[in-house]
C-alpha positions in Angstrom: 94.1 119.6 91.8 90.7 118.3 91.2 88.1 119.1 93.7 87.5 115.3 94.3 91.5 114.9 95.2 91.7 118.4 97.0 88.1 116.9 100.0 89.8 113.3 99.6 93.4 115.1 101.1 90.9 117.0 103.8 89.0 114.0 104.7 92.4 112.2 105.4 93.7 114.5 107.3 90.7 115.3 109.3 91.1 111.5 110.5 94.3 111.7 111.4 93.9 111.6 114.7 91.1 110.1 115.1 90.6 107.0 117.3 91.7 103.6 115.1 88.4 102.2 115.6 86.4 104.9 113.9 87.7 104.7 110.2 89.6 102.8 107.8 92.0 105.4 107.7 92.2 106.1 111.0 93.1 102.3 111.5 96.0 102.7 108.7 97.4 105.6 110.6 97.1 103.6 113.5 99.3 101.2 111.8 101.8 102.9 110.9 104.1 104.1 108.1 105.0 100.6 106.6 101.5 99.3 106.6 100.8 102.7 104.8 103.3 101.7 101.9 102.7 97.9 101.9 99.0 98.8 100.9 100.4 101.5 98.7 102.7 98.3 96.9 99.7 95.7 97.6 97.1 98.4 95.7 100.1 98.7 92.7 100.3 95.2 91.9 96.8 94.8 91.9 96.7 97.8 89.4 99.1 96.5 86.9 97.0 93.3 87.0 93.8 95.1 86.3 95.8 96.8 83.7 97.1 93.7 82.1 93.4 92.4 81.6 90.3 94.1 79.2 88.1 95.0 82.1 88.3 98.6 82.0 85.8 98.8 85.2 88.2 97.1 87.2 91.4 99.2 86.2 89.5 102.1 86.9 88.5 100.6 90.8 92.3 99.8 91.2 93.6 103.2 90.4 91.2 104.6 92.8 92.3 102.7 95.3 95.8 103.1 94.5 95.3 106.8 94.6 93.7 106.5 97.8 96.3 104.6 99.1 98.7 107.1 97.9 96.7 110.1 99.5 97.2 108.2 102.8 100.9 107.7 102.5 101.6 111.4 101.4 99.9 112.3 104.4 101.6 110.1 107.1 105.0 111.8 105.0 104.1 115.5 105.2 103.9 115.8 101.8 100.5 117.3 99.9 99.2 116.8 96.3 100.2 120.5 95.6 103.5 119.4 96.6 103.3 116.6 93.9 101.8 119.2 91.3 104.8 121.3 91.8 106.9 118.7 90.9 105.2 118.1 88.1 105.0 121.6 86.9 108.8 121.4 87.1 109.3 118.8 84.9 106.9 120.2 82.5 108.4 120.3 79.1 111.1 118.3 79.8 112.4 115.1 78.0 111.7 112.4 80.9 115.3 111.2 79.7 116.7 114.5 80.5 114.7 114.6 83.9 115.6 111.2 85.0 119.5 112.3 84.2 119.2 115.2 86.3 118.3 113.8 89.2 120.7 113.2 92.3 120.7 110.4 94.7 
């Protein structure tokens, strides 16, 4: 993971306690699980917008903040970005057609 992901993860959980009032994330935490993921879904839409226009700039912001966004909700779920990494190493090297069979609901 990049060294800008792996302090993002430690500043997020570092404020996971932390009183509502003293950071944005805090105040998501605060919130709850399903504010987490409607800004996760609200910071999606507004990336396939920025993707569907020429503004390379503004596709750029939106990722960010989707990844942000994401960071938080992984977090609140107990999951890591290692945890994601591992799952991609798995499917490393495998038809996504083949992966996407594979899988059980």
């Amino acid at each position: 993971m990049s060294d800008i992901l792996k302090r993002l993860e430690q500043v997020i959980e570092s404020r996971r306690g932390a009183g509502a009032g003293s950071s944005y994330v805090a105040s998501l935490f605060a919130k709850g699980e399903k504010k987490i993921a409607e800004k996760v879904g609200e910071e999606a839409v507004e990336t396939v917008i920025a993707a569907l226009g020429d503004d390379k700039a503004e596709l750029t912001a939106e990722v960010a903040d989707l990844i942000f966004h994401l960071l938080i909700l992984l977090n609140e779920k107990g999951v890591s970005m290692s945890d994601v990494e591992a799952e991609l190493a798995r499917r490393e090297g495998l038809s996504g057609h083949d992966e996407k069979a594979a899988r059980t609901k």
